[in-house]
N, C-alpha and C positions, 0 to 999 in steps of 0.2 A: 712501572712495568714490572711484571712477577719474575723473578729469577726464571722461570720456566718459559716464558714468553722470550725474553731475553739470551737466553740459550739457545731456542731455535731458530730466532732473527739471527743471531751469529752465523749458526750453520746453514741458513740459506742461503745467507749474502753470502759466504764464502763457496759451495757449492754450487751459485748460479750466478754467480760476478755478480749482481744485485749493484752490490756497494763499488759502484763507477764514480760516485761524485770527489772531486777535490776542488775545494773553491779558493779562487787565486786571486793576490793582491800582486802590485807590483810596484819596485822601489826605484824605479829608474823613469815615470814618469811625474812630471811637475802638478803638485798638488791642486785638488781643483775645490769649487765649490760643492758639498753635496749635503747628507744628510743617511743621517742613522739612527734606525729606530728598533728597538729591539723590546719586543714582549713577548711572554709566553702565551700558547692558546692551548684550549682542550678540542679533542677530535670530536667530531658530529656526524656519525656512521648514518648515512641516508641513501646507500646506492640502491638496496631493493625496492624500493618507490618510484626513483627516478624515469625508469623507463617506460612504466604507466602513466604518469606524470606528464610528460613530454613529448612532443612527436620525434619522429625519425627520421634519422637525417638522409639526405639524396644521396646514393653512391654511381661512382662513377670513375672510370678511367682517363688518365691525365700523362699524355707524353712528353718522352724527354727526349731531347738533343740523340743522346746517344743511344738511344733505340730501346728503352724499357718501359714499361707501363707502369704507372702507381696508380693505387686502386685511393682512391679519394671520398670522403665522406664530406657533406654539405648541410650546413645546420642554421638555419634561424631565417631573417632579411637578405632581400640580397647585397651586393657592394655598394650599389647603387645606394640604400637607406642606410648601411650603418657601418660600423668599422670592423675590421677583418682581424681575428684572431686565428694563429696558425698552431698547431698543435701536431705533435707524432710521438710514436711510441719510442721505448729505447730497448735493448738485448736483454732475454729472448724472447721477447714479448711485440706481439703486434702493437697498433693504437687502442686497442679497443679499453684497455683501463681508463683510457681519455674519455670515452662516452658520454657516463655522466655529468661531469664538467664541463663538455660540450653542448650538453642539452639544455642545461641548466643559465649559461650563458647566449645559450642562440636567442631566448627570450629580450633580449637587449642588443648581441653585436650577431653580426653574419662570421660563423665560426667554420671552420674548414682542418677537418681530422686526416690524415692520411698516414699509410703503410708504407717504410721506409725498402727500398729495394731490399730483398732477402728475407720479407717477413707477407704474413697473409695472402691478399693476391694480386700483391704487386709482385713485379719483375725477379725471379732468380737467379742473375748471374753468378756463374761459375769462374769468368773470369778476374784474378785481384783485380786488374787496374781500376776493375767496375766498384771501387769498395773505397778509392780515395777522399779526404776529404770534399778535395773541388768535384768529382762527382757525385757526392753528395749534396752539396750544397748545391751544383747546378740543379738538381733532382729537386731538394724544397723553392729553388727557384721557379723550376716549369710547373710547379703548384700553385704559385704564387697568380706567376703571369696568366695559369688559365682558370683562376678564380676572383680573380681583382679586377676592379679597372687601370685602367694606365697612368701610370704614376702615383698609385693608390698607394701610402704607407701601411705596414704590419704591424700588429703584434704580436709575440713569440712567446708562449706558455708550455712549459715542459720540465722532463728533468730527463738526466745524462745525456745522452747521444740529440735530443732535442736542441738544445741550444748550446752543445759542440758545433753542430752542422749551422745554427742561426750566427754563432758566430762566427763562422767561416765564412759565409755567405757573405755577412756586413763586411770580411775582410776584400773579399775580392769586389762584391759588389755595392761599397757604401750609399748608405741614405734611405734605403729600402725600409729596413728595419727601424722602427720609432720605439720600442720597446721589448725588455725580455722578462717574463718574469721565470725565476728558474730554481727549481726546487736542488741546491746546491750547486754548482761549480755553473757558473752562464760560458767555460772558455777553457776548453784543455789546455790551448797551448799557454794560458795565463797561468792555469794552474802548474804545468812543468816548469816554466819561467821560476815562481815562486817553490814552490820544493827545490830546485837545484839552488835557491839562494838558504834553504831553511837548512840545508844540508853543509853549506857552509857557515854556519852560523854560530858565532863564538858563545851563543849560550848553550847549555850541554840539553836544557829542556826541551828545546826547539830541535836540535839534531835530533834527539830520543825520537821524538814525532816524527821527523821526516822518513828514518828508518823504518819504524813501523807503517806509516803510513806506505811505503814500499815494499814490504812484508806481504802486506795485505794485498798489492797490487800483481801480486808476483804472477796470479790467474793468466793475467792481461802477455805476460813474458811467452806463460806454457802455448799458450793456445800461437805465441809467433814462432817458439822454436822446435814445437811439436804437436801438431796441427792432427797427425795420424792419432799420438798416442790418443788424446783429448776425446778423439771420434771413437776410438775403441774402446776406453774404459768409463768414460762420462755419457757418452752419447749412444751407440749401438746395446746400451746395458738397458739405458731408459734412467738412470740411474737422477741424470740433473734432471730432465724432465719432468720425473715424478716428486723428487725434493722439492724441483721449484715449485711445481703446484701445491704440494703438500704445505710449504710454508706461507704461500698466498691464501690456500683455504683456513689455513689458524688463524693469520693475524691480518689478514685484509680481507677476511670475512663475502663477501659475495661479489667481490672485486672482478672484475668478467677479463682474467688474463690468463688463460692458459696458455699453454705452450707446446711444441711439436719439436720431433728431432729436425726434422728438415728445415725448418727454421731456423734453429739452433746453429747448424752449420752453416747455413747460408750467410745470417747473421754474425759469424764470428768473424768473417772474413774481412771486418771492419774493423776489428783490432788488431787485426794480422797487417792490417793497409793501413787504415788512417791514426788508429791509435797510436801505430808506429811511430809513422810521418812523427805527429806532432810531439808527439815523446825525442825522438832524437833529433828533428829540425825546427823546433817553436817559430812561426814565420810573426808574430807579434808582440806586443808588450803595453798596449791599451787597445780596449774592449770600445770604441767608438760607437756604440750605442746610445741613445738621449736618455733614458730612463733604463737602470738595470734595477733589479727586485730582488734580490736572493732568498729564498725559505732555507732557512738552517734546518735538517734533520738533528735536535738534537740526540736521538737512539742513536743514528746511525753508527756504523759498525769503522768507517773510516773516520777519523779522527779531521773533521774539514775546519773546525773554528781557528784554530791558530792557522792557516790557509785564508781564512774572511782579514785578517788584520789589514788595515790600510788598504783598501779596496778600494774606495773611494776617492783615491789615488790611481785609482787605473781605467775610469772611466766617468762620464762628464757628472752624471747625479748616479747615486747610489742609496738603495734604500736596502734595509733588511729586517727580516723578523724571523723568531725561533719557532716553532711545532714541536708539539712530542710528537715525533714520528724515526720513523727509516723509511728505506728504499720497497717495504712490503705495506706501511702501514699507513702511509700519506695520503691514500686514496681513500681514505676514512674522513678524513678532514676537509670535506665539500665545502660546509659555509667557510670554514676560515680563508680555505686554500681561494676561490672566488672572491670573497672579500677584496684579497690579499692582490688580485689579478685585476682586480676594478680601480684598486688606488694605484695601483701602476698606470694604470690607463689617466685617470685622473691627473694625474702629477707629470704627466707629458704633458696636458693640455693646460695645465696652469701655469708651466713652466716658458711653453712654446707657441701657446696662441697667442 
């Protein structure tokens, strides 16, 4: 990657919180059977094709318990012939980066894309409560229930705020979930679990990390302890908006994610609530999931690899593999990233059938 290329993935991740992921291990569960596989891959930029390529998926709206709509996209077979992969976008960004990916996989499973409340034209509530994690997770639940059959298991393919909410979900609602594959951290609350132990940590390398690693977080602080300032001089400027696109048309090339101020705020309101939550009250410390996947961004701008350590120690199989990528650039990497989403799939079935 060019120093120049490099410089502006800094300053986007940092200008549009981009860089959410922190991938957590945890030392306080008993070790289990798994496995880890680590290689490097090259990106395979294919998203201008894709949409002529492929058909388009059904949209449609999908309710929730607590009275919001998600605006739901529908891709491949139905439930009935094949297996269900659940996908959503993460802040500021609707799903639609997932597109490609979706299309390309509906050829083989029934894939199912939707827009987290606060983003596209699903639901905008105003009010926090509406922004917690269990309303979130309830939210990919009624996605779930009205696109599956009954008792149908999932797959969960995403990165940040995706398989945050997947795993919240598996917390409150276990067995649902049969797999995650997840482009850095599959588990906030695993990842704060492990930073507060890296932060005590009598080697001075591993504190070094952790601090910076919280340096870099400190976005996620602004936006809980000053929510007006953020909207005045980030937002009503146009300021992240336009960086964010700006950085996505450099370096993730035709990647279909722009972004809106209304969004932007509606969406923040999940780190002001649930990022909170799990930041000062972690409610777990294994990730009960049957197959977890992790893609390592090696670019990325948050330092997650010493975060992967003993992972596999925190849930029952654990697989991982590296990318050159970040949080703008991953969406370049079609075959690898699919590949990488079908051996997840596979290694539940060899493991569990």
């Amino acid at each position: 990657m060019s120093l120049k290329r490099r410089i502006v993935t800094v300053a986007g991740a940092l200008a549009t919180s981009i860089a959410l992921v922190m991938a957590p291990t945890n030392a306080f569960a008993e070790p289990v059977e798994g496995s880890v596989d680590t290689i490097e891959t090259e990106t395979s930029p294919e998203l201008s094709t894709i949409q002529k390529l492929y058909p388009d998926p059904v949209h449609k709206f999908v309710p929730t318990k607590d009275g919001m709509k998600v605006s739901v996209f529908e891709y491949g077979p139905s439930p009935a012939k094949a297996e269900t992969i659940i996908m959503t976008g993460g802040w500021p960004w609707t799903s639609s980066g997932m597109d490609a990916f979706a299309r390309v996989l509906a050829t083989k499973y029934h894939v199912v894309r939707y827009d987290q409340r606060g983003s596209g034209e699903s639901s905008h509530p105003k009010e926090e409560n509406m922004y917690t994690f269990q309303a979130l997770a309830n939210e990919m639940l009624a996605v779930i229930r009205h696109t599956t059959l009954p008792g149908q298991k999932v797959h969960v393919f995403g990165e940040a705020w995706c398989p945050f909410i997947a795993s919240q979900l598996n917390f409150m609602y276990p067995g649902i979930i049969a797999t995650i594959t997840s482009l850095g951290a599959p588990s906030l609350d695993l990842a704060v679990v492990r930073h507060r132990q890296a932060l005590e940590s009598k080697d001075p390398y591993t504190r070094f990390q952790a601090k910076k690693q919280a340096a870099v977080l400190e976005y996620a602080f602004i936006l809980e302890r000053s929510p007006e300032k953020f909207i005045k001089y980030a937002v009503d400027t146009n300021i992240l908006a336009g960086i964010t696109d700006t950085g996505v048309k450099l370096l993730g090339g035709d990647f279909p994610g722009r972004t809106n101020n209304y969004d932007i705020v509606h969406g923040m309101q999940k780190y002001r609530v649930a990022w909170m939550q799990s930041w000062n009250n972690p409610q777990y410390d294994y990730l009960d999931v049957p197959v977890v996947h992790v893609l390592h961004m090696e670019y990325d701008l948050i330092e997650t690899d010493y975060l992967l350590d003993n992972l596999e120690a925190s849930t029952p199989h654990y697989i991982r593999h590296d990318i050159k990528s970040d949080h703008l650039t991953w969406v370049t990497s079609i075959t690898s990233v699919i590949e990488y989403i079908e051996e997840t799939i596979e290694t539940y079935h060899e493991i569990y059938d």
